[in-house]
C-alpha positions in Angstrom: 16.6 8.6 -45.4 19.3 11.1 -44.3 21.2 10.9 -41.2 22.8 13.8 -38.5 25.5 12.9 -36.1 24.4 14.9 -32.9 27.7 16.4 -31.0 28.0 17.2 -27.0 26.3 20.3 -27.3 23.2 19.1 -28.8 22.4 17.7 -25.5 21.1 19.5 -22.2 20.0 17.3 -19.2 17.2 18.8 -17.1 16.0 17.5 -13.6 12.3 18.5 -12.3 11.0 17.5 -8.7 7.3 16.6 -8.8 5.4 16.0 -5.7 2.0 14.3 -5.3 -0.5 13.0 -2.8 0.3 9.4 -1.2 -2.6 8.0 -0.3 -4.9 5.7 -2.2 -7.5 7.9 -2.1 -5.5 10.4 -4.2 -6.6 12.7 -1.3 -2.7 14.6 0.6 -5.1 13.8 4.2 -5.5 10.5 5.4 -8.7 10.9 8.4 -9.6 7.6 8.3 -7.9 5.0 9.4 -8.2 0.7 9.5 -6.4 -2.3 10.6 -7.2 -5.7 10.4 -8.6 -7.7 13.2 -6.7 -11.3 12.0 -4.0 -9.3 12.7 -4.5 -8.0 15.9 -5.2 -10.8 17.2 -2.4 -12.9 15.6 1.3 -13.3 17.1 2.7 -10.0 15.1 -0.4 -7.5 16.3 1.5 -6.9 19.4 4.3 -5.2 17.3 3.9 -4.5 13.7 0.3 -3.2 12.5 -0.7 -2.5 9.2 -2.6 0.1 8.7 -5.6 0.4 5.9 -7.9 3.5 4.3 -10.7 1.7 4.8 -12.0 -1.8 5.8 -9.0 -4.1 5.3 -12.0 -6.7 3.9 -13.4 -4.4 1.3 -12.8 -4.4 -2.2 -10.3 -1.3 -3.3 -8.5 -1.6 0.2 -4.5 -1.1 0.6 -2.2 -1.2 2.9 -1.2 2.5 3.2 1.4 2.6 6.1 3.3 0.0 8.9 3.8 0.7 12.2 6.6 -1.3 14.3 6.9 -1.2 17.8 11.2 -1.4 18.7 12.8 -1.8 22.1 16.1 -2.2 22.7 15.5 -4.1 26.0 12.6 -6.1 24.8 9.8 -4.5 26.6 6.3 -5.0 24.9 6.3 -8.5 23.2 6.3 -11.9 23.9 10.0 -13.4 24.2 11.3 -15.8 21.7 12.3 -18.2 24.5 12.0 -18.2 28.6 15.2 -18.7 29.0 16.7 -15.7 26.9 15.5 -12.0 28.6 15.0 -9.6 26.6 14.8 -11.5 23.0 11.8 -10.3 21.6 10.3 -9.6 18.5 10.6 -5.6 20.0 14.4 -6.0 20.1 15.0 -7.6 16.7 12.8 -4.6 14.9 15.1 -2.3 17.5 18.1 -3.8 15.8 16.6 -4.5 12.3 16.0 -0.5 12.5 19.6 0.5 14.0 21.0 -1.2 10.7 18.7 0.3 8.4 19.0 3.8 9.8 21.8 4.2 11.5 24.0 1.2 9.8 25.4 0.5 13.3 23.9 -1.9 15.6 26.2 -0.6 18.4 24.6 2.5 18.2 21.4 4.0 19.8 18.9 6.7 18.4 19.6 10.3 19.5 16.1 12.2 19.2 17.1 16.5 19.7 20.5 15.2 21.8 18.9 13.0 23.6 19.2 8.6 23.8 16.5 6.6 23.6 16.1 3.2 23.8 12.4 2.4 22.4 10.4 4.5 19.5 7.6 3.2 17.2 8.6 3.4 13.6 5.7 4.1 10.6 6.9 3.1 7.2 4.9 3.9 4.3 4.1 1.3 1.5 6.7 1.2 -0.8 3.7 1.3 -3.6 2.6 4.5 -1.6 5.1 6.8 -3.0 7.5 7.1 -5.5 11.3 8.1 -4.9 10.7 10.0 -1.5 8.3 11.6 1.0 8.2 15.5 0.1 10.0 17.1 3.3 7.9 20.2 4.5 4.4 18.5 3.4 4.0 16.4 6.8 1.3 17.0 9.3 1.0 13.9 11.6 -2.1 14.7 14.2 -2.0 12.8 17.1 -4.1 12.2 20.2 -3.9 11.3 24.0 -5.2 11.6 27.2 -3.3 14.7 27.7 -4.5 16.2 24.5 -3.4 16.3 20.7 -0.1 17.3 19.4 0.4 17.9 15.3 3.8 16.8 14.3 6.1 17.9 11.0 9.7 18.0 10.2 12.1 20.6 10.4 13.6 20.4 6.7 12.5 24.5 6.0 14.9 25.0 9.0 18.2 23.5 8.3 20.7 25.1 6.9 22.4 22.0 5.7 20.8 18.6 5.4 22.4 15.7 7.8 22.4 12.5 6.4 22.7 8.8 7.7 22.7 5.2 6.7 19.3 6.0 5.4 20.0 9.2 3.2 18.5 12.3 4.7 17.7 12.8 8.4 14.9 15.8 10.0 13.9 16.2 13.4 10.6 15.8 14.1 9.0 19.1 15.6 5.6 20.3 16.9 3.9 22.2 13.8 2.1 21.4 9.9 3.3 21.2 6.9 7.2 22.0 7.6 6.9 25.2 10.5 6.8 25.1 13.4 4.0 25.8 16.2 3.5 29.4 17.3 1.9 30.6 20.6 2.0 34.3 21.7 3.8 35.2 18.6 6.8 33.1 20.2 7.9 29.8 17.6 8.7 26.1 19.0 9.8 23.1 18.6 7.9 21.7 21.1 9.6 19.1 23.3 11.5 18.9 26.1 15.2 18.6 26.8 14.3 15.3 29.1 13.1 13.3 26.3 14.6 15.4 22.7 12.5 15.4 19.8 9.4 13.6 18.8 11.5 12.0 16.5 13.2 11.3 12.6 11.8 11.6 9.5 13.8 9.9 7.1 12.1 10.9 3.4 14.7 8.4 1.1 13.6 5.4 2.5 10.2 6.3 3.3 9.8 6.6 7.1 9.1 8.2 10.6 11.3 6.9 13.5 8.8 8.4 16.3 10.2 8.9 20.1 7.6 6.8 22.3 9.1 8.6 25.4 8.5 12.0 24.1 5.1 11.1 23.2 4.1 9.7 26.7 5.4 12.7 28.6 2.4 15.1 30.1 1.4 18.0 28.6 3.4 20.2 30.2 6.9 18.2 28.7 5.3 18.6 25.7 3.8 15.3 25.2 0.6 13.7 24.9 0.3 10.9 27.7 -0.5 8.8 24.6 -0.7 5.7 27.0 2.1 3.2 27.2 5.6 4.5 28.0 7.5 1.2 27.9 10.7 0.1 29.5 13.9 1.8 29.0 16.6 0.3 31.0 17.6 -3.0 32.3 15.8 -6.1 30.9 12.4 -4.7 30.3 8.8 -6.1 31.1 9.9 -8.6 28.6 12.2 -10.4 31.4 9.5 -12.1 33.2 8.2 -14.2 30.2 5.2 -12.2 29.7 6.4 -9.0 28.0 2.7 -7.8 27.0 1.9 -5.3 29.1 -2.0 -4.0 30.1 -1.7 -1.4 27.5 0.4 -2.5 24.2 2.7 -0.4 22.5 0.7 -1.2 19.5 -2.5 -0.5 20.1 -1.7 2.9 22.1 0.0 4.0 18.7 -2.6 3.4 16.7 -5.2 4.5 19.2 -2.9 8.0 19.3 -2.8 7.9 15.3 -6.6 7.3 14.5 -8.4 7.6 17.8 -10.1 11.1 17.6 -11.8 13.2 15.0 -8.6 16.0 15.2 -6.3 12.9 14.2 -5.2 12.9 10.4 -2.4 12.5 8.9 -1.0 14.6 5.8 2.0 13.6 3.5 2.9 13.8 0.0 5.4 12.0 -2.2 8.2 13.2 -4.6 9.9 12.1 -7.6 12.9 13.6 -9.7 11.8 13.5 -13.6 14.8 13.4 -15.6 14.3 15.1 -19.1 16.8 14.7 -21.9 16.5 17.6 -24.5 18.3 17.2 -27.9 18.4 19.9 -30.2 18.1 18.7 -34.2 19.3 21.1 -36.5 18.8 20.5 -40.2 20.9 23.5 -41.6 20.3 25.3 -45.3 21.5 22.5 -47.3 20.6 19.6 -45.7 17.1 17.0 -45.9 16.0 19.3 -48.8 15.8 16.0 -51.2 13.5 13.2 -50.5 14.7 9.7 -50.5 10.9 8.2 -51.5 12.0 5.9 -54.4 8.3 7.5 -56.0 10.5 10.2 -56.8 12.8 8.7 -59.1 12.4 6.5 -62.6 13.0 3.0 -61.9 14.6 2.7 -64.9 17.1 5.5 -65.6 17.0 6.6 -61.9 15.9 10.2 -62.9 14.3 12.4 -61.0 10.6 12.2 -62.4 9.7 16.0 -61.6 12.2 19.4 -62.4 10.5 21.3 -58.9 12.5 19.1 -57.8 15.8 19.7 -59.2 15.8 23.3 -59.4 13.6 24.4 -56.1 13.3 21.0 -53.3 10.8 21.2 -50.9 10.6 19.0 -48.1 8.2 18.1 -45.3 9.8 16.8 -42.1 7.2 15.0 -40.2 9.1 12.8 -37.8 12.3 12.6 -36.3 14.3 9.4 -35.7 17.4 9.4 -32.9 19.5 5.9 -34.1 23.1 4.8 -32.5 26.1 4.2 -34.2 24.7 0.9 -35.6 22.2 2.7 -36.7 19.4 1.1 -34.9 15.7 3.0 -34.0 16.2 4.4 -30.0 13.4 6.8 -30.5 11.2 8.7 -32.4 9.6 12.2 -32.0 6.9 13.0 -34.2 6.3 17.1 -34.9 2.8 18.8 -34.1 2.7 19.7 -38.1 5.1 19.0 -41.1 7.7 21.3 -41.3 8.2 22.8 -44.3 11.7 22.6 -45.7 14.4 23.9 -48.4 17.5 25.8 -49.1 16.0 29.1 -47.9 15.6 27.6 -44.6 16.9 26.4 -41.1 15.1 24.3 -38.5 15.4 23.6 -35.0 13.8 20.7 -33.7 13.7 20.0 -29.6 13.5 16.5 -28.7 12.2 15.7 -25.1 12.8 12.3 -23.4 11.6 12.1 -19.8 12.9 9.0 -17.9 
């Protein structure tokens, strides 16, 4: 067996974003759209919702994306205790969400310049995608009384990314798959300065922060009426003891999200495939002899055929990378043997994707 050391220039470090359809039904459009009815009906259906591609109790079925209902003054759930206003199970995912995103529980969400103190947040299953959501492959179809509204992010627009406790940040705009809605050859974002954008997509961590107030506006503020508008000042609905209110912030979300044949949701994931190339080259003179003790007499240690000694010919077949210790990290095995002797050079690429 003969041996190489491989210097700094053998080596060349390539980096390749893939992207791929999220959903379990290998499908970049989700139209159909499940929850389970234990849930609903449980303690945490009033503010988290999973949400299923198909019956929740048939075989093959996964949980494809969450949705959370936060308020920073409690509105919308049950409080913990009558005594306490305002702590509810909406303002703990409020806060749980100010330290994930923001990293500052001091600190409220800003949607297009504008505060807001409630929002309704869809977090994809981590088994959903890979490294991130693929910024400018969002179309998120909603409905409500006031009509449907398609939602995307504005990633193709930035000049430079912004970035937060939760990597990248994008505005979420009115428009599909990353631009922006046109109407009488005129381009928009869509909402209104009273209630900022219809929210945050946050592609490293795999989730939509979506502003509830913008959403419930009428038509003509650019939202959708999509049915509950929550509290957003003082102690909230949640004050009196019995924070549910006629219409839940949960089950208008989902309504919006899966209650009309124009609602679907598009998204695809992305990855970053590292590739390691090393470059082998066995120059004239070397691995033109073969180490195969069939080669030599075990008993004078001749070599048993003169080709041999006068004109070698070799066949490389495989390639081995060791370490100093000379221990087996990988092997790369060529298409065809490669023929070799001292009228020739090779070079040999060696791919490792990781």
């Amino acid at each position: 067996m003969s041996f190489k050391r491989l210097e700094a220039d053998d080596f060349v470090v390539s980096a390749d974003a893939v992207s791929a359809p999220m959903w379990t039904t290998g499908n970049a459009t989700l139209s159909e759209f499940y929850t389970s009815s234990v849930q609903e009906a449980g303690a945490s259906g009033d503010f988290y919702l999973n949400v299923y591609q198909t019956g929740s109790d048939i075989s093959g079925s996964a949980v494809q994306f969450g949705v959370a209902y936060g308020n920073k003054y409690g509105s919308g759930s049950q409080v913990y205790n009558l005594a306490v206003d305002g702590k509810t199970p909406s303002s703990t995912i409020y806060g749980q969400y100010q330290n994930l995103v923001i990293g500052d529980e001091n600190t409220d969400f800003i949607f297009g310049n504008v505060t807001q103190s409630q929002f309704h947040a869809v977090s994809f299953e981590r088994a959903r995608f890979k490294e991130s959501l693929f910024p400018g492959s969002l179309t998120l179809t909603l409905s409500g009384s006031a009509g449907d509204i398609s939602l995307t992010d504005d990633s193709q627009y930035q000049v430079a990314d912004t970035f937060n406790e939760a990597g990248r940040v994008y505005q979420l705009i009115s428009g599909s798959a990353g631009t922006k809605t046109t109407n009488n050859g005129t381009t928009s974002d869509g909402y209104s300065a009273k209630s900022g954008s219809y929210g945050w997509f946050l592609p490293d961590i795999g989730t939509i922060v979506l502003n509830s107030t913008a959403l419930a506006q009428p038509q003509i503020s650019g939202g959708i009426a999509f049915g509950y508008s929550g509290s957003t000042e003082g102690t909230g609905d949640a004050g009196t003891g019995s924070a549910i209110p006629s219409v839940s912030p949960m089950s208008s979300m989902y309504m919006a999200i899966s209650g009309s044949g124009a609602s679907s949701f598009t998204i695809n994931s992305q990855e970053t495939i590292t590739a390691d190339y090393i470059f082998v080259r066995p120059r004239s003179s070397e691995f033109n002899y073969s180490q195969n003790p069939s080669f030599i007499s075990g008993s004078t240690g001749e070599v048993l055929y003169s080709s041999f000694i006068n004109s070698p010919t070799t066949y490389i077949t495989t390639v081995g990378l060791y370490n100093d210790n000379n221990e087996l990290l990988a092997v790369a095995k060529l298409s065809r043997p490669l023929v070799k002797d001292f009228t020739k050079e090779a070079l040999v690429r060696v791919k490792l994707d990781f």
